[in-house]
C-alpha positions as CSV (number, residue, x, y, z in Angstrom):
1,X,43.6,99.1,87.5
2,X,39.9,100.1,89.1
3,X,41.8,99.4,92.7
4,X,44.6,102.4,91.7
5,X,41.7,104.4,90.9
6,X,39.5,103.5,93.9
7,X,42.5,104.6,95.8
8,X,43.8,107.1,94.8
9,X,39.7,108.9,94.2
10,X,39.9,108.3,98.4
11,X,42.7,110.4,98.6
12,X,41.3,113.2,97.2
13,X,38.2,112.9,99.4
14,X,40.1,112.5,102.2
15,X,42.2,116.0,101.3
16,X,39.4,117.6,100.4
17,X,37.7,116.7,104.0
18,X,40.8,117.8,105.6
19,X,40.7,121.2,103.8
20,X,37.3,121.5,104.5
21,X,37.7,120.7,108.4
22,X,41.0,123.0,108.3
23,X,38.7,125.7,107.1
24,X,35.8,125.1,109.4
25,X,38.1,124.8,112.5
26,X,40.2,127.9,111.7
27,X,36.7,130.0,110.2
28,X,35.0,130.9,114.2
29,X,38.4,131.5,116.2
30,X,37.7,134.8,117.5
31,X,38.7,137.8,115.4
32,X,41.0,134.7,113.3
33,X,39.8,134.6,109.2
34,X,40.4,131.4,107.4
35,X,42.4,132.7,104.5
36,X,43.4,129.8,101.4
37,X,45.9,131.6,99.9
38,X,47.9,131.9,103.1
39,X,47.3,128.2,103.5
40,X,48.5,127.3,100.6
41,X,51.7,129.8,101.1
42,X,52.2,128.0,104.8
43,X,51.7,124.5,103.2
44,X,54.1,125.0,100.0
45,X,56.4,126.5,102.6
46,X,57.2,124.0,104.7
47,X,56.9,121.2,101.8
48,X,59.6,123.5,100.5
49,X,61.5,123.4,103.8
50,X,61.3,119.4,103.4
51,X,62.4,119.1,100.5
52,X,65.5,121.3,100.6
53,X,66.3,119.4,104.4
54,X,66.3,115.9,102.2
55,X,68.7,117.5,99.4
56,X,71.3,119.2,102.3
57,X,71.0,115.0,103.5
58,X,71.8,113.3,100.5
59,X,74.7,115.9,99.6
60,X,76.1,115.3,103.6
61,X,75.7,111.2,103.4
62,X,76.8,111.4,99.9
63,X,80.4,113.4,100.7
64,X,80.7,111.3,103.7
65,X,80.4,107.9,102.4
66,X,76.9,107.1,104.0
67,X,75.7,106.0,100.7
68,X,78.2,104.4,98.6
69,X,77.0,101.1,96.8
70,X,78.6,98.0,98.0
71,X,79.4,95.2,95.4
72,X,79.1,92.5,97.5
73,X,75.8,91.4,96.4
74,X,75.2,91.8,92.9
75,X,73.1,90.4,90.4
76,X,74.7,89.4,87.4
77,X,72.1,87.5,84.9
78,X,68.6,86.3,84.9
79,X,67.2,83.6,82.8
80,X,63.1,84.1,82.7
81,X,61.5,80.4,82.2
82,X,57.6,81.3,81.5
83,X,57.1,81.8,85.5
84,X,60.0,81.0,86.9
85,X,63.1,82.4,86.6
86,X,66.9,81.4,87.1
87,X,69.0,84.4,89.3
88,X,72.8,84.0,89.4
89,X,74.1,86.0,91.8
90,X,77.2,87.9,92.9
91,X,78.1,87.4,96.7
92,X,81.1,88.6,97.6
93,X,83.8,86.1,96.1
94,X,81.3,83.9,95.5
95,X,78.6,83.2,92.4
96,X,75.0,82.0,93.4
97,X,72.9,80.3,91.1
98,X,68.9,80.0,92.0
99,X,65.9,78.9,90.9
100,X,62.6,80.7,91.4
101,X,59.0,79.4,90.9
102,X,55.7,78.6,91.6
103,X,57.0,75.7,93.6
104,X,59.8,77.8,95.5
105,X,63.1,78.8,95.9
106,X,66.0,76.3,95.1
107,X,70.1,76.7,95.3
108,X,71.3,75.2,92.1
109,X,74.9,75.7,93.0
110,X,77.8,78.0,94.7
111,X,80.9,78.5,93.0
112,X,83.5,80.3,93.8
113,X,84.5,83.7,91.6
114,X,88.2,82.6,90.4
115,X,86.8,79.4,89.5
116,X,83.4,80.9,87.8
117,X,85.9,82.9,85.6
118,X,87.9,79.7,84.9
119,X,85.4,77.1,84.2
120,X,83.0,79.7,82.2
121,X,84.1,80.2,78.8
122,X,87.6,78.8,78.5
123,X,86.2,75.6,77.2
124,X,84.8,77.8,74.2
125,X,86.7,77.9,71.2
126,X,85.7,81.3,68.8
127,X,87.2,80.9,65.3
């Protein structure tokens, strides 16, 4: 937690240098004025400008297909053991299960959608 804080209290140093250096650099240029407000104004502009640039993106890629979701990878269920935890895994056609702990990654098996379907369930009888 005090290394989020640490962080994020040298951010606003460092902003408030740059302001200050901004401020100092533009103050002595000639017949030039440092004014904030038009800072500000120039600053929200083009964050403005940015953000209406990454909006006329996503509706482009989005109408285009750039960003559609592929099901090829999926995950499907995860069992948490204490620290470790079991991952099963949609790839494709196929079902992945894994194992992840403290002592590594390890395939537990590959099977096959159809028969993942077929062997998962049928053998279950509900009264």
């Amino acid at each position: 937690m005090s290394l989020k804080l640490a962080k994020r209290g040298i951010l606003w140093c460092l902003a408030f240098l740059l302001c200050l250096n901004v401020k100092g650099s533009l103050a002595n240029q000639g017949e030039y004025e440092f004014s904030a407000t038009a800072y500000i104004v120039k600053v929200i502009a083009i964050l403005s400008l940015i953000a209406v640039a990454a909006i006329l993106f996503y509706r482009y890629a989005s109408r285009r297909g750039l960003l559609k979701r592929s099901n090829e990878l999926q995950l499907v269920a995860l069992l948490p053991l204490g620290t470790d935890k079991v991952y099963l895994i949609r790839c494709g056609n196929e079902m992945i299960g894994v194992f992840a702990g403290k002592s590594g990654v390890m395939l537990l098996g590959r099977w096959k959608s159809d028969e993942w379907g077929k062997g998962h369930g049928s053998d279950i009888q509900v009264n």
